[in-house]
C-alpha positions in Angstrom: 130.6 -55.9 -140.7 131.2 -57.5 -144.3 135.0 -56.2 -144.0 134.8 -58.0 -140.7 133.8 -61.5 -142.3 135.2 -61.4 -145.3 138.9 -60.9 -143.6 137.4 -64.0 -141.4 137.1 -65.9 -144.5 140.5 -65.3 -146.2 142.1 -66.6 -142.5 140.1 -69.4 -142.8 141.4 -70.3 -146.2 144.6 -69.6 -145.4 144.4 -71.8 -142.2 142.4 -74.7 -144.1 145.6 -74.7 -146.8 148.4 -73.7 -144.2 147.1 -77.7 -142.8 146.7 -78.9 -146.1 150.2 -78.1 -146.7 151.4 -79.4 -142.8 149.8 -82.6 -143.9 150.5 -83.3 -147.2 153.6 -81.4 -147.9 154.7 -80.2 -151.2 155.3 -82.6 -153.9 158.2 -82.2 -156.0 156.3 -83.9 -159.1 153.5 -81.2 -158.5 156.5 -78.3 -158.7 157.0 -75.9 -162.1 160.0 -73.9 -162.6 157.5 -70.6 -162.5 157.4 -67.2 -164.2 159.5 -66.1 -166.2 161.2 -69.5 -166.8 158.1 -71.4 -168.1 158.1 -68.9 -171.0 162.1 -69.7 -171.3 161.6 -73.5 -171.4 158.6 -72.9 -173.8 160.4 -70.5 -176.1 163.6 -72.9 -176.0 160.7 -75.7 -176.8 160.1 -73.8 -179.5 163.5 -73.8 -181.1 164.1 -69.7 -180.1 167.3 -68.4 -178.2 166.2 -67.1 -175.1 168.4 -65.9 -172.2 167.4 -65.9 -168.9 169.2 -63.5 -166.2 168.0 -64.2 -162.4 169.2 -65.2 -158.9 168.4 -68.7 -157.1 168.9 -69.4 -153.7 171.2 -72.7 -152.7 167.7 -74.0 -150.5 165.5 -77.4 -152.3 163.8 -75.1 -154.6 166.6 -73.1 -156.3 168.7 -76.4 -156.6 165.1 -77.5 -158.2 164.9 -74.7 -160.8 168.3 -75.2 -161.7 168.0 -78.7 -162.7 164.9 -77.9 -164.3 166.7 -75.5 -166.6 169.7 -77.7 -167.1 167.4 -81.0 -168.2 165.7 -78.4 -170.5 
């Protein structure tokens, strides 16, 4: 029974952001570049060469990470 209701709860979070999300959207100012790339920025930030090898998709948030990198 407490597998039962504890699934119930993670569906009910999920649902209660899943709305949040309908509603509010997603903010752009709220976005990071994520992973692997915040250490990259913070290493560059740093003054350290750093290369980063990875693939972005041509959708909002790979153009996003992309000028994220390049203003960095």
């Amino acid at each position: 029974m407490l597998g039962k209701n504890l699934n119930l709860s993670r569906l009910l979070i999920y649902l209660i952001l899943l709305y949040d999300f309908c509603i509010h959207g997603h903010k752009q100012q709220y976005w990071e570049a994520g992973g692997h790339y915040n250490t990259a920025i913070a290493a560059t930030r740093l003054r350290l060469r750093c290369l980063a090898i990875g693939h972005v998709g041509s959708e909002i948030y790979g153009r996003f990470l992309l000028d994220v990198l390049h203003d960095e």
